[in-house]
VEXKOL-338722 format. One line per field, with one value per residue (C-alpha): x, y, z. Coordinates in pm, whole numbers, plus 50000, padded with zeros to 5 digits. Each point is the difference from the previous one (the first is absolute). Layout:
N
u <- [X,...] .
v <- [Y,...] .
w <- [Z,...] .
This chain:
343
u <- [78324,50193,50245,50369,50125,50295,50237,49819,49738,50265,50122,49641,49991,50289,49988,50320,50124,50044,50372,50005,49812,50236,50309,49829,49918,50368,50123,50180,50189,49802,49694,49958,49979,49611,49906,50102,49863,49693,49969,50118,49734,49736,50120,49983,49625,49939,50173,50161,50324,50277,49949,50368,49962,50000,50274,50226,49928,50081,50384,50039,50227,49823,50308,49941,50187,49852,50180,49823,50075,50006,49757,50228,49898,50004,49965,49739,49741,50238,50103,50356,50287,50169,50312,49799,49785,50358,50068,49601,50109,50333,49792,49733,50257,50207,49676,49914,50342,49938,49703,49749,49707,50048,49742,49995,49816,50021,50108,49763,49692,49957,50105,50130,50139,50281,49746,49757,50241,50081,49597,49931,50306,49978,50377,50282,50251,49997,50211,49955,50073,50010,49873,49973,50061,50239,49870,49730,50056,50235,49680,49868,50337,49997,49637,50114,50282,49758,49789,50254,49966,50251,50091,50241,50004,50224,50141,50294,50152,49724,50105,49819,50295,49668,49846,50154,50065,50133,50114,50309,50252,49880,50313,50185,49806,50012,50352,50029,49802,50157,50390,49865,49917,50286,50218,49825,50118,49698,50057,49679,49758,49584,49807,49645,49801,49936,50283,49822,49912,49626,50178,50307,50051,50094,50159,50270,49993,50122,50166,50255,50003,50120,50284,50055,50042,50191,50268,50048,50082,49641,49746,49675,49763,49701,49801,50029,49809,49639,49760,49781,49804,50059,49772,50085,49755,50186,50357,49853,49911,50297,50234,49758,50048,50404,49973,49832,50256,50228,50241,50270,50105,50141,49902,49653,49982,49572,49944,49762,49971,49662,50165,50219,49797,49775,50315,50158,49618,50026,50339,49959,49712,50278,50235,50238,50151,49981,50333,50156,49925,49883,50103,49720,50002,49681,49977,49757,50029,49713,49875,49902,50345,50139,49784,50013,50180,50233,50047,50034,50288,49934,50097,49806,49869,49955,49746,49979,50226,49818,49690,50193,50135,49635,49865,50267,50037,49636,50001,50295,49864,49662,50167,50169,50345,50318,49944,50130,49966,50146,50123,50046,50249,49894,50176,50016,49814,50159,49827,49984,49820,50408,50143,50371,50208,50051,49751] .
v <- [35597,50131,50286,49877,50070,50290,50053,50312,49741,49782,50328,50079,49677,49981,50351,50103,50202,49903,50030,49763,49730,50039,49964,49697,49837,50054,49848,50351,49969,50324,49803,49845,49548,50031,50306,49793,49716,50183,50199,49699,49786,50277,50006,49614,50041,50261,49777,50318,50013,50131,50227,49855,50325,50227,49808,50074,50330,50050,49862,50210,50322,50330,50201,50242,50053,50096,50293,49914,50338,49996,50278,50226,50276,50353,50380,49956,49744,49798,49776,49927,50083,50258,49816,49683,50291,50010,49638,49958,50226,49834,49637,50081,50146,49677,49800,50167,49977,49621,50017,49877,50176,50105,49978,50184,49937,50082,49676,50075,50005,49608,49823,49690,50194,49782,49778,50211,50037,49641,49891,50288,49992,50370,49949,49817,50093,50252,50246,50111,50366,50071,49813,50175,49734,49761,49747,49964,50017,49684,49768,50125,49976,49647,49931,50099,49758,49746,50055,50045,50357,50222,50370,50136,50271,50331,49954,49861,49675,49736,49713,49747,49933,49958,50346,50237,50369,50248,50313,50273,49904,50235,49843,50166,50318,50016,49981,50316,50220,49908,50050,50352,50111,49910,50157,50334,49961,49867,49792,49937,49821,49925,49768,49984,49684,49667,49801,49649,49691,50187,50286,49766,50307,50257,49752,49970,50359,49998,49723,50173,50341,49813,49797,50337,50147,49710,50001,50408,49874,50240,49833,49825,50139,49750,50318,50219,49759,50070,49822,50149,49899,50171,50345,50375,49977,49658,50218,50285,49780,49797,50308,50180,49629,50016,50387,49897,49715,50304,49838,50205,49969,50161,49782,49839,49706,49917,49695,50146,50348,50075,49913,50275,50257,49960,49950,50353,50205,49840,50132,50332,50010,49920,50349,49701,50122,49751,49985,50218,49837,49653,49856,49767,49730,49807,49731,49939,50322,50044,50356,50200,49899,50335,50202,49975,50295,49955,49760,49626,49808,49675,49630,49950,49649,49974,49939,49980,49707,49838,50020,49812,49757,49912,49959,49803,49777,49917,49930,49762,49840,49939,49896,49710,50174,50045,50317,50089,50257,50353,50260,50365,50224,50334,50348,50316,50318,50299,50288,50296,49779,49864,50359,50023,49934,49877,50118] .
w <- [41923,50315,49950,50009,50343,49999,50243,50131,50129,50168,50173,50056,50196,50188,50096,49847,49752,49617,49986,50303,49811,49734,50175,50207,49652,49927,50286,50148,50371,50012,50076,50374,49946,50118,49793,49682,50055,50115,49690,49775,50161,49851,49663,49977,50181,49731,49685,49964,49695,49918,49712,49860,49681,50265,50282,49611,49969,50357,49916,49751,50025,50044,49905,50338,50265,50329,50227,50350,50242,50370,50167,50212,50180,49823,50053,49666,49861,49787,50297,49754,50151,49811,49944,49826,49735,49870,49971,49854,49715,49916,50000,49819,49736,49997,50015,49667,49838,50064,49778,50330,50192,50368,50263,50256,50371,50345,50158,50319,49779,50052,50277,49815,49698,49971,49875,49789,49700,49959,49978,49772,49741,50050,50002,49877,50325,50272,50120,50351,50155,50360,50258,50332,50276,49851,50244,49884,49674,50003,50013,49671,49830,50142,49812,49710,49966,50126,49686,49752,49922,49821,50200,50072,50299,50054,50310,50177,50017,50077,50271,49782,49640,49862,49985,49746,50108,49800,50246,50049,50225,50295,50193,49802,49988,50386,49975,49716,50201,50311,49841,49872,50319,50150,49741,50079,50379,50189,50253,50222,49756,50031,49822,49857,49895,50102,50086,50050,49747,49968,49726,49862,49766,50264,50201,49742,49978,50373,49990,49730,50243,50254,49825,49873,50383,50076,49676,50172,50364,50102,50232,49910,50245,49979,50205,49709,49781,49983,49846,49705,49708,49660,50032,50084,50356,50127,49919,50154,50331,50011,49983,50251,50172,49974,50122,50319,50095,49995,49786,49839,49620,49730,49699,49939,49763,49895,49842,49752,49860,50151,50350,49917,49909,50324,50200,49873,50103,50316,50044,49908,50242,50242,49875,49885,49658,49705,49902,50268,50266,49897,49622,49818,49789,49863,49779,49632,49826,49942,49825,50303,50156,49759,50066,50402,50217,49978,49637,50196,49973,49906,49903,49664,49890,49613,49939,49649,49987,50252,49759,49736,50205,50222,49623,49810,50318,50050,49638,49976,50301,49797,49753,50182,49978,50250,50253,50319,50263,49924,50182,49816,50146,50144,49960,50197,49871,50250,50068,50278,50241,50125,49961,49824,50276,50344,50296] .
């Protein structure tokens, strides 16, 4: 008797992989029209079946959560972010207090992970963290709500009602940091970070240091914007950058704490005092922001509650319940990096 065909042959065949024949069976948008049809035309050829006990299992809860991270360039091997090794620990903590598992990948290890989990059951929902170019990111978000999957991302506001996010309200922290500076006398203000719809995060970061500038009657000078992805060497180079342009200012606002830090060595290269000369302010809080020279002042994101919520909203949305889109306030840790007075 012929061994019963499995859908490893069928992949085998149409010279795909085995997750693709399973969303094809399953009818996924994921799945071109002709590679369905192709790979359904195989399984008939092949009398292959269903195994229904298994399609069960596979609709079954596997009381896990899955914590996808986003790669990002680092000074080390752990390719996290420093800010999001925070938020892992408060997750996985809430995760636990929910009585579920967490999982936890690198989203760039597979190029159609926002498919993986839902073929394996490795997961009951998803909760996403980071995601370099937002861009390009959009698409996958989209293919996710295309197949029905539960996530939720960290992030801000998503264009699509659809998509929940759970971030701070970095217009608002834009606008703290800003309204510090100004109280401490600075008047000619520079800006680190992406300002376009590629980094949504840091573009509310700006776009709450300029209404900021504004609300004071000071100038937003578009020229002293530069720029710069969330590590100490892009700070470094867009200050060196800024420095060049021979643009004067008295108060530096970084979008992330690591833009600070490189922004303040590349300063002191310059003989420009840090906060003599030129106050700073970056953005996270994140544990090396203390112990910088001088101590970094900083708008902090917490990110403890922000744990909490990702989990309890991922799981309410699993659970077929109301949620919404949240936005935490922020808070302003001051330290020696803005000085005690005006300039």
């Amino acid at each position: 008797m012929a061994a019963k065909a499995t859908s490893i042959d069928i992949a085998y065949r149409a010279g795909v992989s085995q997750s693709t024949v399973s969303r094809a069976l399953r009818n996924s948008p994921l799945v071109s029209p002709e590679t369905r049809e192709r790979i359904k035309a195989i399984a008939r050829e092949l009398n292959y079946k269903v195994d229904k006990n298994a399609s069960n299992l596979r609709t079954q809860n596997s009381h896990t959560l899955a914590l996808l991270l986003c790669e990002d360039p680092t000074n080390d091997d752990s390719l996290i972010n420093p800010f999001f090794l925070s938020m892992l620990g408060s997750i996985t903590r809430a995760t636990a207090r929910q009585g579920y598992d967490l999982l936890v990948s690198f989203q760039q290890l597979s190029e159609d992970w926002h498919a993986d989990y839902e073929d394996s059951n490795k997961a009951d929902g998803i909760i996403l963290l980071g995601y370099g170019d937002y861009m390009d990111y959009e698409q996958k978000l989209e293919k996710l709500l295309a197949q029905n999957t539960h996530f939720v991302i960290w992030g801000a506001e998503h264009n699509n009602k659809s998509v929940l996010s759970i971030g701070c309200d970095n217009v608002q922290g834009g606008v703290i940091a800003t309204e510090h500076l100004i109280g401490l006398g600075r008047k000619e203000f520079a800006f680190l970070g992406g300002a376009s719809s590629h980094c949504p995060e840091f573009r509310d970061r700006y776009l709450g240091h300029c209404k900021a500038l504004k609300a004071a009657g000071l100038v937003v000078d578009k020229r002293r914007q530069i720029d710069a992805i969330s590590t100490e060497a892009s700070g470094y180079e867009a200050a060196q950058q800024l420095l060049k342009k021979g643009m004067v200012f008295d108060a530096l606002f970084a979008a992330s704490d690591l833009i600070a830090i490189g922004a303040i060595r590349a300063l002191k290269e310059q003989g420009i005092a840090v906060p003599e000369d030129v106050a700073v302010v970056g953005y996270d809080d994140i544990p090396v922001a203390s112990f910088a020279n001088p101590p970094l002042t900083t708008v902090k994101q917490n990110t403890q509650l922000a744990g909490e919520i990702l989990v309890e909203s991922l799981l309410r949305l699993i659970l077929g319940k109301e949620v919404s889109t949240q936005l935490i306030p922020t808070s302003l840790v001051v330290r020696r990096s803005c000085g005690a007075g005006a300039a």
